[in-house]
Every structure is written in C-alpha cells, then in structure tokens.
N, CA, C and O of each residue as an XYZ file, in Angstrom:
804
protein
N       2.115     14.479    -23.871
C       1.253     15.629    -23.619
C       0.584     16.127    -24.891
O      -0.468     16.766    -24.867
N       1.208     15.823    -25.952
C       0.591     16.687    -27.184
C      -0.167     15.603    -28.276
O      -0.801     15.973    -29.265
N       0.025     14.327    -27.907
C      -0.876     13.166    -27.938
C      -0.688     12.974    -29.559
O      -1.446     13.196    -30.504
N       0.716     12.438    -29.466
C       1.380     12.035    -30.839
C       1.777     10.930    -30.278
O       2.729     10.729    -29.525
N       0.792     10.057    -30.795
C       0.882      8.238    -30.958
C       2.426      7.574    -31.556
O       3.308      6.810    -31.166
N       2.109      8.374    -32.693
C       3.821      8.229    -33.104
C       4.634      7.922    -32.881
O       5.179      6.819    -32.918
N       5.197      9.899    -32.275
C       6.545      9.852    -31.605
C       6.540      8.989    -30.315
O       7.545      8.601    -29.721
N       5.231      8.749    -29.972
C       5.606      7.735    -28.796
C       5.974      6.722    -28.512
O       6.676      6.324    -27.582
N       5.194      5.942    -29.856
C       5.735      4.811    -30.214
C       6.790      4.326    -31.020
O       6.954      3.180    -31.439
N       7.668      5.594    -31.231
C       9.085      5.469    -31.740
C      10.212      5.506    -30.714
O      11.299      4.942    -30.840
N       9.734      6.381    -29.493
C      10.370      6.343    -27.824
C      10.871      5.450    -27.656
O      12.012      5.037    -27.858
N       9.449      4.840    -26.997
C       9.100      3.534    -26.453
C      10.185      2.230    -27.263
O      10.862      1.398    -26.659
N      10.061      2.403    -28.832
C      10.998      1.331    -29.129
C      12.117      1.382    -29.124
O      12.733      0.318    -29.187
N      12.772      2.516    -29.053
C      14.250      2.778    -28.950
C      14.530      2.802    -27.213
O      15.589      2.359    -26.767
N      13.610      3.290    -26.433
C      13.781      2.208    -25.182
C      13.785      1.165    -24.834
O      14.267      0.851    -23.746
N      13.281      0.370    -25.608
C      13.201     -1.181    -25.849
C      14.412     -1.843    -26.529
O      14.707     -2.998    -26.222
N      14.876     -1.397    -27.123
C      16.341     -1.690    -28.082
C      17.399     -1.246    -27.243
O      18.467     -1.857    -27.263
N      17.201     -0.050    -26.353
C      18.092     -0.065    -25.343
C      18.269     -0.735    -23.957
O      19.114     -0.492    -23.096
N      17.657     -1.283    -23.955
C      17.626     -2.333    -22.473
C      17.164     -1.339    -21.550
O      17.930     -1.075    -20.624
N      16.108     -0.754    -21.609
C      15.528      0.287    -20.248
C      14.267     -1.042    -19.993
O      13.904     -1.771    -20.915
N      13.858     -1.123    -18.895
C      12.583     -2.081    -18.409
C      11.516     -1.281    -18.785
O      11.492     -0.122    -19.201
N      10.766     -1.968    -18.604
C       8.874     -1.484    -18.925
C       8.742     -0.768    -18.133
O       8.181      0.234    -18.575
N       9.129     -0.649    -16.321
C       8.800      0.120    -15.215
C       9.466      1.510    -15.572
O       8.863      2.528    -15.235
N      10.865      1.628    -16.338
C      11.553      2.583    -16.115
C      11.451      3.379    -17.614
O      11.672      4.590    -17.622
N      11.220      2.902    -18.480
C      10.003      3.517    -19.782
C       8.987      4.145    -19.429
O       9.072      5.369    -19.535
N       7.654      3.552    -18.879
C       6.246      3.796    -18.017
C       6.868      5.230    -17.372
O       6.705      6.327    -17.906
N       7.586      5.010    -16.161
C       7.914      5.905    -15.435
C       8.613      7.579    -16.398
O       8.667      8.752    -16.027
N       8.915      7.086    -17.331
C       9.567      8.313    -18.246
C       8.434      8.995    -19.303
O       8.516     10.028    -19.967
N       7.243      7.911    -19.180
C       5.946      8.324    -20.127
C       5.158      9.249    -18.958
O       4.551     10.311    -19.094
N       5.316      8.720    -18.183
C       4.494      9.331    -16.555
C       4.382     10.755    -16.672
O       3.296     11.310    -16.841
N       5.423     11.334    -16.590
C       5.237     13.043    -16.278
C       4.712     13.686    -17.479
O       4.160     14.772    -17.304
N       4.762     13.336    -18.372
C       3.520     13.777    -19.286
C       2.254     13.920    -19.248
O       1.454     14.856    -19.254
N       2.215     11.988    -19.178
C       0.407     12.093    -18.817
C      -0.024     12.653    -17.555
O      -1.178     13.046    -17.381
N       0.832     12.696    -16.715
C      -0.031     13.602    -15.239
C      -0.399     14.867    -15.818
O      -1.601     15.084    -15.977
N       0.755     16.057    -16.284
C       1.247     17.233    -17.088
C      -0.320     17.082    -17.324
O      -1.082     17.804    -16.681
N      -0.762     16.247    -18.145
C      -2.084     16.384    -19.109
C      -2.956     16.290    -18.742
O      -3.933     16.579    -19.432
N      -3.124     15.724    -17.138
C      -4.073     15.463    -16.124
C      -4.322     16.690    -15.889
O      -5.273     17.336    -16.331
N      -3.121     17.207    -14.887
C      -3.159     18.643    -14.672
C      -3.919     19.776    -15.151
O      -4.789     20.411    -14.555
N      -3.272     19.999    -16.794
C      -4.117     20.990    -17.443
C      -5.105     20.452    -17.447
O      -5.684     21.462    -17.047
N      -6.113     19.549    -17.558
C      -7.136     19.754    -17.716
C      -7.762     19.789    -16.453
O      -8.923     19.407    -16.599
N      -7.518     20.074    -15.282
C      -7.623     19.921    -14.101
C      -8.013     21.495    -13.965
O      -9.084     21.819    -13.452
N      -6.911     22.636    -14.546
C      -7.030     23.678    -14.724
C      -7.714     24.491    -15.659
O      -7.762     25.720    -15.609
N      -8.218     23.798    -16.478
C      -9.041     23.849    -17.563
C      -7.892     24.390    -18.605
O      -8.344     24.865    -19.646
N      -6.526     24.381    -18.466
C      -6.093     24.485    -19.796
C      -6.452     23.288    -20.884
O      -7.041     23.568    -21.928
N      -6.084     22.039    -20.589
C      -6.528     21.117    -21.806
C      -8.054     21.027    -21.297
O      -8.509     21.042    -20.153
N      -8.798     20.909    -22.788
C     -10.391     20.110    -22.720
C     -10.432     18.704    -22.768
O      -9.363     18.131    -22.979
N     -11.523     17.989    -22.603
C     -11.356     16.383    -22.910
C     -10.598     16.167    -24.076
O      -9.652     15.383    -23.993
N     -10.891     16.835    -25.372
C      -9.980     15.839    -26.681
C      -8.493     15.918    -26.242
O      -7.743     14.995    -26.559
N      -7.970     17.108    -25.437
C      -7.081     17.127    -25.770
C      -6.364     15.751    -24.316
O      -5.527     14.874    -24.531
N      -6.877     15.965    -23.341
C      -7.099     14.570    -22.348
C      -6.872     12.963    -23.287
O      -6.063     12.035    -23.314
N      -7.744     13.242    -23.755
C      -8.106     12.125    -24.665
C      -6.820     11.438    -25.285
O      -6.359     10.297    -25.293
N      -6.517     12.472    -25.718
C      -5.514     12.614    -27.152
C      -3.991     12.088    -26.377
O      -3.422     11.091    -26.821
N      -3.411     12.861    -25.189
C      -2.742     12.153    -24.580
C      -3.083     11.308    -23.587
O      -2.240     11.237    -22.693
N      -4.163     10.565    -23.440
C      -4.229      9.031    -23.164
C      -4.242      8.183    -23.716
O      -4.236      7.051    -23.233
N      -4.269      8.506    -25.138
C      -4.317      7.233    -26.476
C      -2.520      7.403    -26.566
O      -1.828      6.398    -26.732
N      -1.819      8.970    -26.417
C      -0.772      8.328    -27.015
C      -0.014      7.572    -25.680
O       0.770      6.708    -26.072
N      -0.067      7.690    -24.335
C       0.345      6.655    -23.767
C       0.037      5.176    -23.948
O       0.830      4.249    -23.783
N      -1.427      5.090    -24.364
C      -1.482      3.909    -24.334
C      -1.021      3.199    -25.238
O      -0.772      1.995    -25.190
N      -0.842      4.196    -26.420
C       0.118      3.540    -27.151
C       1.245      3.005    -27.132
O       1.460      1.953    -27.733
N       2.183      3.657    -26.418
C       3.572      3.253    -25.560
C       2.612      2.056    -24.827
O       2.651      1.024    -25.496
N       2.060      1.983    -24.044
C       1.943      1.060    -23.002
C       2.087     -0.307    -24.192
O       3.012     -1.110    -24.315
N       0.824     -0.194    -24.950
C       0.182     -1.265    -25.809
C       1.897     -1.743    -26.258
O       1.778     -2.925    -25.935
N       3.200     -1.650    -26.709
C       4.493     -1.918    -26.796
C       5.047     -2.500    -25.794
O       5.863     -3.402    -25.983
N       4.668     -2.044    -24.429
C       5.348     -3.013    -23.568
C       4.578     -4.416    -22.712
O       5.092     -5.317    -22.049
N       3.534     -4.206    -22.972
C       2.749     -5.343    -22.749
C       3.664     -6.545    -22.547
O       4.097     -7.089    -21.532
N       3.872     -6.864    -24.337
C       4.592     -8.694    -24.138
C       5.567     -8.288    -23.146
O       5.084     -8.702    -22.093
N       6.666     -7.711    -22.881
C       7.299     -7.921    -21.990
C       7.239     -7.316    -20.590
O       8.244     -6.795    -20.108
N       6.072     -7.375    -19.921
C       5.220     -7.282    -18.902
C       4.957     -8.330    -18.086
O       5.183     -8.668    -16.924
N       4.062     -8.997    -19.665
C       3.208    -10.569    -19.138
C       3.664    -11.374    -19.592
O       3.418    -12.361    -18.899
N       4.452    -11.722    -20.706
C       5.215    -12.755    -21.416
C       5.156    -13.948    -20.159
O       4.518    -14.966    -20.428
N       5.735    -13.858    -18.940
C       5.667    -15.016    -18.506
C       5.357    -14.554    -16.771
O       5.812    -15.052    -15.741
N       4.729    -13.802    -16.903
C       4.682    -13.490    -15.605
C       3.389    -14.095    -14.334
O       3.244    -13.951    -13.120
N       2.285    -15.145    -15.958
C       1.514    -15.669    -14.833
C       1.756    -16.460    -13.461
O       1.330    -16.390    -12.308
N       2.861    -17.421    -14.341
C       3.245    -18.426    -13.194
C       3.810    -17.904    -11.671
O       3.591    -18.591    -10.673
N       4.494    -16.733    -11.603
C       4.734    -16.227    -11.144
C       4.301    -15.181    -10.379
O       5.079    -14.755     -9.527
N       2.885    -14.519    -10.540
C       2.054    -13.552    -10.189
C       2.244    -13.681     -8.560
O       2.189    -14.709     -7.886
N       2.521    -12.112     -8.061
C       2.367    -11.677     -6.940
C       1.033    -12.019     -5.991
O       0.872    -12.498     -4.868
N       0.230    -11.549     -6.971
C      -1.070    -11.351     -6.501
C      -2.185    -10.727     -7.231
O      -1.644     -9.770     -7.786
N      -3.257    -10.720     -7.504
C      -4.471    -10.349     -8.417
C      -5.004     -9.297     -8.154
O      -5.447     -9.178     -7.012
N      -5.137     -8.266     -9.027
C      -5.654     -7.040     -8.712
C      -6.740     -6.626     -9.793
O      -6.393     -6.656    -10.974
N      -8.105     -6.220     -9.446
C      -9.172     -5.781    -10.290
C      -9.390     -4.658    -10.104
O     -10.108     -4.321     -9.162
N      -8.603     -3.375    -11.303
C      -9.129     -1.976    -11.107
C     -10.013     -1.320    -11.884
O     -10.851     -2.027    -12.445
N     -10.056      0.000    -12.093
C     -11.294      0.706    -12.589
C     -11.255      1.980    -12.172
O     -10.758      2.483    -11.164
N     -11.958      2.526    -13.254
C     -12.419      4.333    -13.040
C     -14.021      3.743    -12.537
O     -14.501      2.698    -12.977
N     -14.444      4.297    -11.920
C     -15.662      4.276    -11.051
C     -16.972      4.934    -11.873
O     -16.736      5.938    -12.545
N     -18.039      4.526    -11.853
C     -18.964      5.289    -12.282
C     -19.298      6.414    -12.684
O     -19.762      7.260    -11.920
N     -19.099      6.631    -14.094
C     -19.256      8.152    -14.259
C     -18.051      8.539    -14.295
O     -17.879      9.753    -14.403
N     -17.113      7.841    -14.233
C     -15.521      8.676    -14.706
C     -14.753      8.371    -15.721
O     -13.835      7.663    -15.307
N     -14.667      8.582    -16.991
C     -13.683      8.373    -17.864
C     -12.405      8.412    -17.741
O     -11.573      7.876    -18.473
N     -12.270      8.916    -17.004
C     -11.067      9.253    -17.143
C     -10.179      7.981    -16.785
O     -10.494      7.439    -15.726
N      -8.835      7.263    -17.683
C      -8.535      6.502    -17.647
C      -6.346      6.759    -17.693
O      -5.616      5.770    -17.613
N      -5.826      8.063    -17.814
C      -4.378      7.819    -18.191
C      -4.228      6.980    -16.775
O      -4.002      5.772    -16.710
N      -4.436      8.047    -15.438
C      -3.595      7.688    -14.261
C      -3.872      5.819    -14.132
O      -2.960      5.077    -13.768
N      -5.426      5.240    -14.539
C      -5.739      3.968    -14.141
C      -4.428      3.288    -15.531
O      -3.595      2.426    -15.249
N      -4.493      3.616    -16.259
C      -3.380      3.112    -17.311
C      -1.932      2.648    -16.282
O      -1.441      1.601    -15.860
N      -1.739      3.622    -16.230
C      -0.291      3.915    -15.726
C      -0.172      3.052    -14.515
O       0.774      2.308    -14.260
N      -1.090      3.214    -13.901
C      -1.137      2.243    -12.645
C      -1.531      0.630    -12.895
O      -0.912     -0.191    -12.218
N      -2.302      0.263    -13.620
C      -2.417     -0.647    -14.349
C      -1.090     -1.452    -14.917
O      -0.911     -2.639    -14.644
N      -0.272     -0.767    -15.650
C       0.943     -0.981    -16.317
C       2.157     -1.428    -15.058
O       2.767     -2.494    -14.962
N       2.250     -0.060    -14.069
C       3.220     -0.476    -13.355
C       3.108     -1.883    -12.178
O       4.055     -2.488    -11.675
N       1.666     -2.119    -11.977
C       1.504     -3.131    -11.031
C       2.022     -4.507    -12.315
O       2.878     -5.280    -11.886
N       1.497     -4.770    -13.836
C       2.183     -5.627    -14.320
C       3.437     -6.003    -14.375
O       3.820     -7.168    -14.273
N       4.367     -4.700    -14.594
C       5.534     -4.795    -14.587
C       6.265     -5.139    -12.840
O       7.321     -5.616    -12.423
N       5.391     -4.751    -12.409
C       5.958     -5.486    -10.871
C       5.507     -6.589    -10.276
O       5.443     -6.713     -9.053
N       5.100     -7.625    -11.265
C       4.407     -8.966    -10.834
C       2.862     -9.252    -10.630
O       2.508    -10.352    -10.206
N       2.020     -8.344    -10.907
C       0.477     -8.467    -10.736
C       0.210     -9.046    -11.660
O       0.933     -9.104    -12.655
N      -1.267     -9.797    -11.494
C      -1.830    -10.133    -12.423
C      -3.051     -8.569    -12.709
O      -4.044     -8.432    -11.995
N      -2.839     -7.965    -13.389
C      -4.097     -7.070    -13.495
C      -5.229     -7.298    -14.304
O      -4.925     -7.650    -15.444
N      -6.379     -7.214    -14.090
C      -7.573     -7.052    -14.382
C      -8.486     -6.109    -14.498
O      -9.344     -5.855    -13.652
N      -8.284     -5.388    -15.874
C      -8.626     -3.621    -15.705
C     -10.103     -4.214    -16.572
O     -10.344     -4.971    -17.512
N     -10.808     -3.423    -15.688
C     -12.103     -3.225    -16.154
C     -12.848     -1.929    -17.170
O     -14.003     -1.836    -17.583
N     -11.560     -0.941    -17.370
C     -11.777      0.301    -18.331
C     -12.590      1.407    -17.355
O     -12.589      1.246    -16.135
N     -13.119      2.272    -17.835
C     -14.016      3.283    -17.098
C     -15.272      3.065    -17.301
O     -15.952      2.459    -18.129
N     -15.514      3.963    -15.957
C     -17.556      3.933    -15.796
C     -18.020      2.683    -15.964
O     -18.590      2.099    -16.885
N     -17.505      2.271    -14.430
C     -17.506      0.630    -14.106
C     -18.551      0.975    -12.929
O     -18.354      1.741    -11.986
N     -19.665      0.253    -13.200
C     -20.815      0.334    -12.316
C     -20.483     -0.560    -11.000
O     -19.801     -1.584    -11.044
N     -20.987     -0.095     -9.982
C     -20.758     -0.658     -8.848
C     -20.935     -2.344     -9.146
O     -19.952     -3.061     -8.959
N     -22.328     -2.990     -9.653
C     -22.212     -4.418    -10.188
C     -21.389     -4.926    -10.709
O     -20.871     -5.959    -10.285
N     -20.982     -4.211    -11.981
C     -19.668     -5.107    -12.243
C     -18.120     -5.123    -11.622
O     -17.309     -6.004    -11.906
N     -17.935     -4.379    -11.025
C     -16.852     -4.563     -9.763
C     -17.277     -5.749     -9.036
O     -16.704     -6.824     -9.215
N     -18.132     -5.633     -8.324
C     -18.717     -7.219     -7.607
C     -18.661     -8.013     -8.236
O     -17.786     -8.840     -7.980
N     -19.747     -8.296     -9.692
C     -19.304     -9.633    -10.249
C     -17.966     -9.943    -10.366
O     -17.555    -10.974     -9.835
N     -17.152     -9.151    -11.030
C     -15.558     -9.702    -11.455
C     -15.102     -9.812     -9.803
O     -14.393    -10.755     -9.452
N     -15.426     -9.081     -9.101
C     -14.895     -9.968     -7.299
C     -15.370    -11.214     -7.263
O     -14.548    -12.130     -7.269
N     -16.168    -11.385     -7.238
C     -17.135    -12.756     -7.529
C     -16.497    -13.529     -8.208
O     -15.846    -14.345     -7.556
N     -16.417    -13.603     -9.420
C     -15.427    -14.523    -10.406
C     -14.455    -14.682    -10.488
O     -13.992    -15.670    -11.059
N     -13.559    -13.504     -9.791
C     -11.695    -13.754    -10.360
C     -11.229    -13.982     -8.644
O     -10.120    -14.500     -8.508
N     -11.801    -13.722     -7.662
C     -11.472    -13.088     -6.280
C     -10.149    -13.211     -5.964
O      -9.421    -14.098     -5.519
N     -10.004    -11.720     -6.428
C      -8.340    -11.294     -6.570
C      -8.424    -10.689     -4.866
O      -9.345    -10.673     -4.050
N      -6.770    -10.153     -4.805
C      -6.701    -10.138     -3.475
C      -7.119     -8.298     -2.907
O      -7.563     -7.817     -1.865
N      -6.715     -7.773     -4.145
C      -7.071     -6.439     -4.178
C      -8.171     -5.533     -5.026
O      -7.978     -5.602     -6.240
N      -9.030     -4.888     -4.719
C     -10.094     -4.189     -5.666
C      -9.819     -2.641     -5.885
O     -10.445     -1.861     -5.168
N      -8.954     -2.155     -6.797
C      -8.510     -0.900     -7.222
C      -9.799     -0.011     -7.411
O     -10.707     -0.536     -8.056
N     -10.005      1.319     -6.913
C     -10.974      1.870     -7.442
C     -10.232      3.333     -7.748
O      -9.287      3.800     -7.111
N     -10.853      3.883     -8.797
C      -9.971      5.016     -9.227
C     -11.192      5.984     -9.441
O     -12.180      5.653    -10.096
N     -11.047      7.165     -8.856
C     -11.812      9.022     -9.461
C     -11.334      9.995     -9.314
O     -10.704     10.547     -8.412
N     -11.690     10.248    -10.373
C     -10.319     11.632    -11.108
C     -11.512     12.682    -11.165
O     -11.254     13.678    -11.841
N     -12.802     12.639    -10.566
C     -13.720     13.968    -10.623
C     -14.431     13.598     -8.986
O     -14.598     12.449     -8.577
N     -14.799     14.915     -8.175
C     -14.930     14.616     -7.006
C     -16.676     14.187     -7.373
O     -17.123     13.247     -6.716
N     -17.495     14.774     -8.256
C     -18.442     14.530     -8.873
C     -19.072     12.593     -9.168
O     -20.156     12.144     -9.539
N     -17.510     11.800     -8.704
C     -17.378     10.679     -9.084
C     -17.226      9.867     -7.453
O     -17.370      8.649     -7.342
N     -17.087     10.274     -6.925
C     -16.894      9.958     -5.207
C     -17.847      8.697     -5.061
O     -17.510      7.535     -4.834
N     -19.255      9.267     -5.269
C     -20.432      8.397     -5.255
C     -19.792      6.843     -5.618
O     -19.554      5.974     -4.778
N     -19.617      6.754     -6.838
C     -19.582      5.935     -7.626
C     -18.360      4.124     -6.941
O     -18.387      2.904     -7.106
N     -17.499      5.181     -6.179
C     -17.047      4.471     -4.430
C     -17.834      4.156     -3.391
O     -17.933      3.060     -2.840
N     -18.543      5.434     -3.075
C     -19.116      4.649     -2.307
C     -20.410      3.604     -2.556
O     -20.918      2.961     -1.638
N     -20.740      3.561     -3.593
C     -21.927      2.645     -4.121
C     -20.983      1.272     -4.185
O     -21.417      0.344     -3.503
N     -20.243      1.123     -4.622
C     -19.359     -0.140     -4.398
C     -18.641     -0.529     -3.083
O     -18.368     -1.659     -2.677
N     -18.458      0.384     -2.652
C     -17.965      0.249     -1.205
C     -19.139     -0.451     -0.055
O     -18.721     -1.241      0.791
N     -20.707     -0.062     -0.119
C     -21.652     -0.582      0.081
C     -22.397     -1.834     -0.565
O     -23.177     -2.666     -0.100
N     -22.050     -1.706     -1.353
C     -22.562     -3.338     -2.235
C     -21.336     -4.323     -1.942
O     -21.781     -5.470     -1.990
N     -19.979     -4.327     -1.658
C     -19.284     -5.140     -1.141
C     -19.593     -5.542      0.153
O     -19.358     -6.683      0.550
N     -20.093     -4.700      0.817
C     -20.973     -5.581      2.367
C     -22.043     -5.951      1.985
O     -22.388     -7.131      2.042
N     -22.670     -5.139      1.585
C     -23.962     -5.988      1.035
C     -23.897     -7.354      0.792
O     -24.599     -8.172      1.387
N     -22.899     -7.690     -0.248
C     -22.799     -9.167     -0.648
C     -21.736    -10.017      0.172
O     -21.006    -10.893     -0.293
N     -21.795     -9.602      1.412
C     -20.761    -10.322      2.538
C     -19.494    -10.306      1.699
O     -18.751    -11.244      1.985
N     -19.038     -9.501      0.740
C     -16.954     -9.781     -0.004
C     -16.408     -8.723      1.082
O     -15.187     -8.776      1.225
N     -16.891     -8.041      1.651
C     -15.889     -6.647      1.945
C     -14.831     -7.405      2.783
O     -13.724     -6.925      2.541
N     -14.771     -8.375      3.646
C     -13.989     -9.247      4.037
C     -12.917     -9.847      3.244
O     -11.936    -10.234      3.879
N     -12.919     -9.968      2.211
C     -12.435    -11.079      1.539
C     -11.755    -10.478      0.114
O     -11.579    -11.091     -0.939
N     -11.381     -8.858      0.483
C     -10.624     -8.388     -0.782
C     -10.611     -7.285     -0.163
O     -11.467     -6.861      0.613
N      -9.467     -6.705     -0.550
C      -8.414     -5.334      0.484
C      -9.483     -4.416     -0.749
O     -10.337     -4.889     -1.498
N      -8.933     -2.645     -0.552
C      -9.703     -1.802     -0.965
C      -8.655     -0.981     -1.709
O      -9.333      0.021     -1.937
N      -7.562     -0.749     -2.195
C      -7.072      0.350     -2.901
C      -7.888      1.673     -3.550
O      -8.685      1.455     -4.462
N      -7.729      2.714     -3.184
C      -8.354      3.999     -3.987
C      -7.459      4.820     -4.238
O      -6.522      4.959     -3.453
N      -7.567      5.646     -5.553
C      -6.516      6.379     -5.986
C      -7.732      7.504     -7.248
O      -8.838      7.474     -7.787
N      -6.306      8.483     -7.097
C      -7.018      9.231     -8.132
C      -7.531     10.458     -7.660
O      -8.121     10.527     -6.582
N      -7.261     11.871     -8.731
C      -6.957     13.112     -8.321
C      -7.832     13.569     -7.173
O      -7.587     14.385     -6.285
N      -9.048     12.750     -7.439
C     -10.423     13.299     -6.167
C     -10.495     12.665     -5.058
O     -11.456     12.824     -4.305
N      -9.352     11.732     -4.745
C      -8.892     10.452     -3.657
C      -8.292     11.333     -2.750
O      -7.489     12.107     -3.271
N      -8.479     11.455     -1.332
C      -7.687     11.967     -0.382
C      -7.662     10.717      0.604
O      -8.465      9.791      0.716
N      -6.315     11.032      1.376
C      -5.961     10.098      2.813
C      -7.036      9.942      3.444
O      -7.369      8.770      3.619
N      -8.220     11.360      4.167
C      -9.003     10.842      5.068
C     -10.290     10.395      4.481
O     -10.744      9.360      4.968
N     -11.098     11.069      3.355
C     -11.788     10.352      2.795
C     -11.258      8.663      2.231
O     -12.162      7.980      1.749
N     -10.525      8.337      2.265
C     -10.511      6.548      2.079
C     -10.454      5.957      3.601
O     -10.659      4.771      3.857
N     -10.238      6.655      4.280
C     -10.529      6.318      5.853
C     -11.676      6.575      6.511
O     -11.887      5.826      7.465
N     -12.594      7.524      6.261
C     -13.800      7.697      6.565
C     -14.618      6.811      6.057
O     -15.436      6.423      6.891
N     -14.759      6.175      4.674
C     -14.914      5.123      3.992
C     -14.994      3.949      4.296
O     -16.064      3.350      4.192
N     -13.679      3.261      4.816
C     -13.336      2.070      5.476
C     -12.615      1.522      4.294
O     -12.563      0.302      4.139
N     -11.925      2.530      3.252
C     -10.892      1.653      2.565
C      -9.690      1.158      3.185
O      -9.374      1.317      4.364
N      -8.779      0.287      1.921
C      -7.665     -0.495      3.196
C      -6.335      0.255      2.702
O      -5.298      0.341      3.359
N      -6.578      0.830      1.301
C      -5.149      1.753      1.362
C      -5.450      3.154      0.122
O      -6.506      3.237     -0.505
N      -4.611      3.877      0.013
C      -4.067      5.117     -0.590
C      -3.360      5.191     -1.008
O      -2.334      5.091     -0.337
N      -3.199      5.480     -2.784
C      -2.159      6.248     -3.443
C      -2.301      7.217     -3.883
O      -3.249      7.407     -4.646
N      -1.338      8.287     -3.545
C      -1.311      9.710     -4.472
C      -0.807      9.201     -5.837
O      -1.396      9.864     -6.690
N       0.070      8.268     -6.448
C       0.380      8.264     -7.851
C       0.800      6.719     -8.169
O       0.728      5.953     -7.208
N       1.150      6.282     -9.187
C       1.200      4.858     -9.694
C       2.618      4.507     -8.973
O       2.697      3.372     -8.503
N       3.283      5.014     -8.894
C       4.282      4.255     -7.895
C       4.277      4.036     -6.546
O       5.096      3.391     -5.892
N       2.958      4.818     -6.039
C       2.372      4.589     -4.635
C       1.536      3.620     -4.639
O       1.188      2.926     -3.685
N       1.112      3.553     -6.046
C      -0.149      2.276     -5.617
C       0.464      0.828     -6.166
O      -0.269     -0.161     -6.142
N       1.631      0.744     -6.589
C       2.107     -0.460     -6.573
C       2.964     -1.109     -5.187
O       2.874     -2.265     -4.773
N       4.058      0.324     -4.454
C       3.833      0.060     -3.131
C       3.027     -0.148     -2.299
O       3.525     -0.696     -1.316
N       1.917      0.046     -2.223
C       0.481     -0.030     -1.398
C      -0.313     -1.459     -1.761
O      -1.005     -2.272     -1.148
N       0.142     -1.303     -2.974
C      -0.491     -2.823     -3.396
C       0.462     -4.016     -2.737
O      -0.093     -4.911     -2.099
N       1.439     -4.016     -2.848
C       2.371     -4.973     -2.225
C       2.057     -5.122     -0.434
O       1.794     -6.097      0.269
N       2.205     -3.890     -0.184
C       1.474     -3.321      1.373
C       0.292     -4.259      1.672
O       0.361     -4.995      2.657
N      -0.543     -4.268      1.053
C      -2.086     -4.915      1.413
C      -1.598     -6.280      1.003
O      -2.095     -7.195      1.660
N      -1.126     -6.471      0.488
C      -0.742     -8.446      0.106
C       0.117     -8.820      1.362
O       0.008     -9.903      1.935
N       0.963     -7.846      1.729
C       2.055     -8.402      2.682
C       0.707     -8.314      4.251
O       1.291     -8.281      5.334
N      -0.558     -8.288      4.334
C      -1.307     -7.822      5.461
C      -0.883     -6.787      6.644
O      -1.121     -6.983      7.836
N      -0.198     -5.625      6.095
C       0.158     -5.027      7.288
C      -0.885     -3.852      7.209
O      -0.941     -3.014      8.109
C-alpha cells in the first residue's frame, strides 16, 4: 500500500526461503494492492500514489516469476490473453490476476494497459488462446469492451475464444448483457472462472 519496492522485495524473499508457493505469497500481497485500489476509488490515494503501489507489487511479482514458469509450459492448462482495455491504466488487479492464473498452470499473455480493441484481435489471431481476459477498473472504460467485444464478431473469432471480464467497473449483468462467457469479482475468481470456461460448462 505505501509502495516500498523494497520492503517488498525483502517479504517476498523470506517467503521464498520459507517454502510458502507463489499463489499463497500473491495472495498475502493481494489485500494491499486492492486496499490501494480502493483508496483511490475514494479519492483517498491519487494516481502516483496507485502507481507507487503497483510497482511495489510488481516487484514482489517480478521474484516469483521463475518459479511460476520455470517449467510450466509443457504442462500448460490452457492459454489466456489479458489486458486493461482502452483507456485504462490501471494495471495492479490485471497483475494479480495475471500472476495467479500462472501459478495455477496458464500460459498467460498480458498485453499491459490501454490495449486497443485491434490488438486484442491480432494477438487472438496469432496465439488463439482459449480465453480473452478483458479488464476496467473505470466505468469511463466500458466502451473500450465493448469495441472489442464487436470486432471479435466482426472478424468471425467470437466463436472460437471464451470472454472473461473483470475489474472494479465489471458487474454480473453487464457481462451478460454483453454476451461475455464469464465474471470475476477478484483474482481468485478469475482463475476459478478461467478453469470454468476451459472445463466448457
């Protein structure tokens, strides 16, 4: 929350020296970065301070990486391409969710923020993973779904890759009014949900 790279990355390694997993580290970095979502949700934090604790998670994250992916291609669940949507920076919650689908067997493919509806398609186009994550954390950012949500029919894929949406401006019936294929309120929902849409139910 107070976006000390540091102490985080002194955590993180003494969780690592203690035999805690990447999921159950992540998960202990979690209530912070939401915490930081929050305030600025409320306008207590401004962007730097947003900012500031999304670098220091990612700093923790950037530590557990190798033992994430170390060997987890051969093995991959299933392929997932996410993203903050057009016009949204905002990136902890896509982090976090990002992180926990690795640590639970994904191959992820994060595209970063203020991912234009085109390049979501192309990387569908090129990697055609089984799931297309879309993430907005400002309702101001909604659009930026549905412009991709329409260019996936457009280019005949909407068939041919499930829909995940998440993220503070994400509700149950708006991803159903939509014609998305699932919903998470938080990163441990969208790695269940992700498994959900692979298993076709």
């Amino acid at each position: 929350m107070n976006g000390n790279d540091d102490l985080t990355k002194e955590l993180v390694s003494q969780g690592i020296e203690a035999g805690l997993t990447p999921t159950e580290i992540i998960n202990g970095m979690s209530p912070g970065a939401r915490e930081a979502g929050r305030k600025f949700g409320t306008g207590e934090y401004f962007l730097p301070e947003l900012m500031m604790a999304g670098e220091a998670m990612n700093a923790g994250v950037q530590l557990l990486i190798p033992y994430m992916t170390g060997d987890a291609s051969p093995k991959s669940i299933g392929k997932i391409v996410i993203g903050s949507v057009e016009g949204d920076v905002h990136d902890i919650g896509k982090n976090i969710v990002a992180a926990l689908l690795r640590a639970d067997g994904f191959e992820v493919i994060d595209l970063g923020v203020d991912v234009t509806p085109d390049a979501f398609i192309e990387t569908v186009k090129k990697e055609q993973p089984e799931i297309l994550g879309l993430g907005s954390y400002m309702s101001t950012t909604l659009r930026g779904i549905e412009d991709t949500m329409d260019l996936l029919v457009k280019e005949s894929l909407r068939d041919k890759v499930k829909v995940l949406m998440g993220g503070v401006a994400v509700f149950p019936q708006y991803v159903k009014r939509i014609g998305g294929d699932g919903y998470a309120e938080d990163a441990d929902g969208a790695v269940q949900e992700a498994r959900r849409l692979l298993g076709g139910e």
